[in-house]
C-alpha positions as a printed Julia matrix, in Angstrom:
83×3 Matrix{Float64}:
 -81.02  63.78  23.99
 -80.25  60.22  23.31
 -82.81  58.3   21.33
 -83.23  55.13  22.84
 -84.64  52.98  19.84
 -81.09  54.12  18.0
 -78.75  52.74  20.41
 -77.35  50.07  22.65
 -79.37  51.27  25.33
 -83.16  50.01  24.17
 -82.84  46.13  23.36
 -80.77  46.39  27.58
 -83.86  48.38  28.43
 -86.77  46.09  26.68
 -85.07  43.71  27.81
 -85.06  44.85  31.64
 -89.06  45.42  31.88
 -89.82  42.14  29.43
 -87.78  40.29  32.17
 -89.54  41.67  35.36
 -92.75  41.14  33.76
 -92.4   37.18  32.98
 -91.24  37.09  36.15
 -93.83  38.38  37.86
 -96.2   35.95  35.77
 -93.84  33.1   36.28
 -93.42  33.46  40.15
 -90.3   33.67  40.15
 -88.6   34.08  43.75
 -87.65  37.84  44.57
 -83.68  36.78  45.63
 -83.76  35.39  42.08
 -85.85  38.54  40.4
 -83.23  40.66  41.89
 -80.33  39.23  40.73
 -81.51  39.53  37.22
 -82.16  42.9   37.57
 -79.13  43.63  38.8
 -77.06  42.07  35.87
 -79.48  43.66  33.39
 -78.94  47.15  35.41
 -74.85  46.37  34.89
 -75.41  46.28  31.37
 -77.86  48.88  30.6
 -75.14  51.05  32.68
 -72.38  49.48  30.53
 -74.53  50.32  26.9
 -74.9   54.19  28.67
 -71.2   54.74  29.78
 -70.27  53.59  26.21
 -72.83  55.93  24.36
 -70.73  58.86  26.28
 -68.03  57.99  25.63
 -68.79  58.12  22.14
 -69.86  61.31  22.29
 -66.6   62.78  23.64
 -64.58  62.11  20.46
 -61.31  60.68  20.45
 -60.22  62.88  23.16
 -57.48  64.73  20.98
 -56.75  68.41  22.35
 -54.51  69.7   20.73
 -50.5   69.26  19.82
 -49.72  70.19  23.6
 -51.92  70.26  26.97
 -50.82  72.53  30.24
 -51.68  70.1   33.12
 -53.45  71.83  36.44
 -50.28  72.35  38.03
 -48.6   74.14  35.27
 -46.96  71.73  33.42
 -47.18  71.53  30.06
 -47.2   67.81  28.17
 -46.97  66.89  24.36
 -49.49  64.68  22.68
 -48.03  61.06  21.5
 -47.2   60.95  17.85
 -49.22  58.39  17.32
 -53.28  57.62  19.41
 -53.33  54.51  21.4
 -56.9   52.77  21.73
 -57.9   51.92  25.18
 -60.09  48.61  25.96
């Protein structure tokens, strides 16, 4: 279970309900209320697809993988990061 006060996730997520609830006491219009939740949503879903992928390691299986249709690959001699 991920513990949100230890991750990326919980300043998105404070951040989220702090900003629907000045809004709500501001009056802010609802065209502009949703637009900020949808670009805090984006990156509360950006801070959770990068907590799994830090779970799942660096991805190395092994000196050789057999792909679904038989064929079997070798791993590159050296790891290449991704962006």
């Amino acid at each position: 279970m991920i513990d949100l006060t230890k991750c990326g996730m919980h300043p998105a997520a404070t951040d989220l309900f702090d900003f629907v609830q000045r809004s709500a006491e501001d009056g802010v219009a609802i065209h502009a209320v949703e637009e900020g939740i949808w670009q805090r949503m984006l990156q509360l879903g950006h801070e959770a697809l990068g907590q799994f992928l830090e779970r799942q390691g660096d991805g190395d299986l092994g000196e050789t993988l057999t792909m679904p249709d038989g064929h079997e690959v070798a791993r590159l001699e050296q790891p290449h990061t991704r962006c």
